[in-house]
N, C-alpha and C positions, 0 to 999 in steps of 0.2 A: 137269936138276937145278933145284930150286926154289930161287929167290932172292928178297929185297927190295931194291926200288930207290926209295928214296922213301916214296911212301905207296902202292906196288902188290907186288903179289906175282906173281912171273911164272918159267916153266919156259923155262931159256935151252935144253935141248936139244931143246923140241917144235919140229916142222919148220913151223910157221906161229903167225902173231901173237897171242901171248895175252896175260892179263891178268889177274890176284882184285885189287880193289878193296880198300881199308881204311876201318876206323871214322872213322876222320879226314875220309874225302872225303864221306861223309854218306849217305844214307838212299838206297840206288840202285835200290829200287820206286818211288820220284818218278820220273816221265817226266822231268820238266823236268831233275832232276840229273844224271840220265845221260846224258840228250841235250845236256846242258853239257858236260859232262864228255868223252862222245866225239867231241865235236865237234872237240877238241881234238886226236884220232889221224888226223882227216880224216875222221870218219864221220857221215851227217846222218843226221834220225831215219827217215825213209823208208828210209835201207842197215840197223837196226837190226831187227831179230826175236826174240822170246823166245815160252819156253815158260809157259802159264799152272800147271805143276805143282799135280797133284792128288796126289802120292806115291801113284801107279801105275808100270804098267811101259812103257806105250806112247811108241814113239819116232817119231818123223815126217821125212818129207824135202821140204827146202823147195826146191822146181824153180823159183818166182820169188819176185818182194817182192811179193805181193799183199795177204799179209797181216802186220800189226807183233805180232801176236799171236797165239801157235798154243793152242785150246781144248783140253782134255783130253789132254795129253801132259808129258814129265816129258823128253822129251830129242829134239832137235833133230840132224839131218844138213843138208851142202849139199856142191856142187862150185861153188858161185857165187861168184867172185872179186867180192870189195869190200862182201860181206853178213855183217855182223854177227853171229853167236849169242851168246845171254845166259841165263843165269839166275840164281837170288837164292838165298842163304845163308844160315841164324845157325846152323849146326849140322849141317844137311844135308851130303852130300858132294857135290861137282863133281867129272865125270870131263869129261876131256878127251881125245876121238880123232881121229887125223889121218892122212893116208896121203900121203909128198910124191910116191910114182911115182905115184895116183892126181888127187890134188889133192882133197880129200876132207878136210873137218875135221866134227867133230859135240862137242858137248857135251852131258853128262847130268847130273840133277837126281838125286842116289839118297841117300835118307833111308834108316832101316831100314827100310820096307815094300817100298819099291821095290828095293831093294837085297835081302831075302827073297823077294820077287816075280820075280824076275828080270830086273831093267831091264839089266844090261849084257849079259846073254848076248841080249839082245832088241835090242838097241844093236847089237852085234858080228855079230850076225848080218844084219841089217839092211843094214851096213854093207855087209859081204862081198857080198849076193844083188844091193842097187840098184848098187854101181860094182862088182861084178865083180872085187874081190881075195879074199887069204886072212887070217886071222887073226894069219899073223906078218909083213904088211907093217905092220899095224898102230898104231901108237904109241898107249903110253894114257900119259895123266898124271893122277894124282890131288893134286887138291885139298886145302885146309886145310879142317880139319871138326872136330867136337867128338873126341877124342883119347879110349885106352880109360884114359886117366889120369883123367877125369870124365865118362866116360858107363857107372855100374854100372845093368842092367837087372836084372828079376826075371825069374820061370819062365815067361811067358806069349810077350816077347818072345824070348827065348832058346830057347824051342820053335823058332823062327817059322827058324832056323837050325841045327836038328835039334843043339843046346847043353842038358844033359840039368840044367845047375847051377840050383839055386835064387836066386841073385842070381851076376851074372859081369860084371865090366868088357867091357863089347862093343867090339873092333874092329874098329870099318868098312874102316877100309884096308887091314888085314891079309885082312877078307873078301872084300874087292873085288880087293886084289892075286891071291889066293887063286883065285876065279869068273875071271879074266882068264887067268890062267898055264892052266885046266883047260878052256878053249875052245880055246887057242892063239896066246894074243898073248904075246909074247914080249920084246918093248919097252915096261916099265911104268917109272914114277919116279912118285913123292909127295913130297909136301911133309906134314911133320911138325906143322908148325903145328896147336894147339887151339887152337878157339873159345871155349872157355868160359873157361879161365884166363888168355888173353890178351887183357886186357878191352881195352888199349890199341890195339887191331890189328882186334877183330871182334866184331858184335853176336852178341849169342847166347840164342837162345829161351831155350833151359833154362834160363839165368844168368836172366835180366830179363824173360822175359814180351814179348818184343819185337816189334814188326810191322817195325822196321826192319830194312835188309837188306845183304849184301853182294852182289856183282855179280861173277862168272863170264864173261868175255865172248872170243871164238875168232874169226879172220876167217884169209879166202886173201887177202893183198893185193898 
């Protein structure tokens, strides 16, 4: 279940350390703020890794720290105990996967393209082929994202999810819970949270035009 403690937002029943960041802590595409900032759970920038998100569907698995930056991918796996995954927010969705019989955590970056594209069944499956489990040891947890309370699209995007309406409130996490139940993950929770009307809590493209971000971050510690 999704909670707030503070100024973070975090899922007390994923079976490894997680984290959403708020407006309040600042701008966490700054290297410097988030390496302040996790510096503070015990993580330096070296144990730190993110995804450069291009809103594709490709996901990647990180076997060491050699790189603080992965090019062209939108979601991130590891079984590396004390290695960080991160990625950045104002509207997108973060999903978060874990497996505690494997030890296996991954987060994904799914906007609607990628989320149309099929980043999680590419995520989910990924998962399963590199550590060897199935779909319902799984755990996913969804993230706070722009809510279908302020995200109405038109006909173009709503194609893009075989949705036949000329303008329709889109919801991501209903689509996302939706793609995750019809693969075989069977342990999902979200957090309800909107980005857009909860100005106090999270920056948000749509609302402001914004480069600033929130921060998604998963570790085995």
């Amino acid at each position: 279940m999704w909670k707030r403690s503070g100024s973070i937002l975090f899922d007390d029943e994923f079976p490894f350390f997680n984290l959403v960041t708020t407006k309040p802590l600042g701008n966490m595409r700054d290297k410097s703020v988030r390496s302040q900032y996790l510096s503070g759970f015990g993580f330096k920038q070296d144990d730190i890794i993110t995804a450069q998100q291009v809103h594709g569907d490709k996901v990647t698995v990180i076997k060491d720290k050699s790189e603080c930056e992965v090019l062209g991918v939108d979601g991130l796996l590891t079984n590396i105990s004390g290695v960080g995954l991160c990625i950045f927010t104002a509207d997108c969705m973060p999903v978060l996967l874990g497996c505690s019989e494997k030890k296996v955590v991954g987060v994904i970056h799914a906007g609607w393209r990628g989320l149309a594209g099929g980043i999680l069944e590419q995520g989910v499956n990924k998962f399963c082929l590199e550590y060897n489990t199935k779909p319902g040891d799984i755990y996913a947890s969804i993230g706070p994202c722009i809510g279908p309370c302020c995200f109405e699209v038109g006909s173009e995007i709503a194609k893009s999810f075989n949705l036949k309406e000329e303008k329709i409130s889109l919801d991501l996490r209903g689509i996302a819970r939706g793609k995750l139940e019809n693969i075989g993950v069977k342990k999902i929770s979200q957090s309800d949270n909107c980005t857009q009307h909860e100005t106090d809590l999270f920056f948000s493209y749509r609302r402001d035009k914004t480069a600033e971000r929130i921060m998604t971050f998963v570790a085995i510690k």
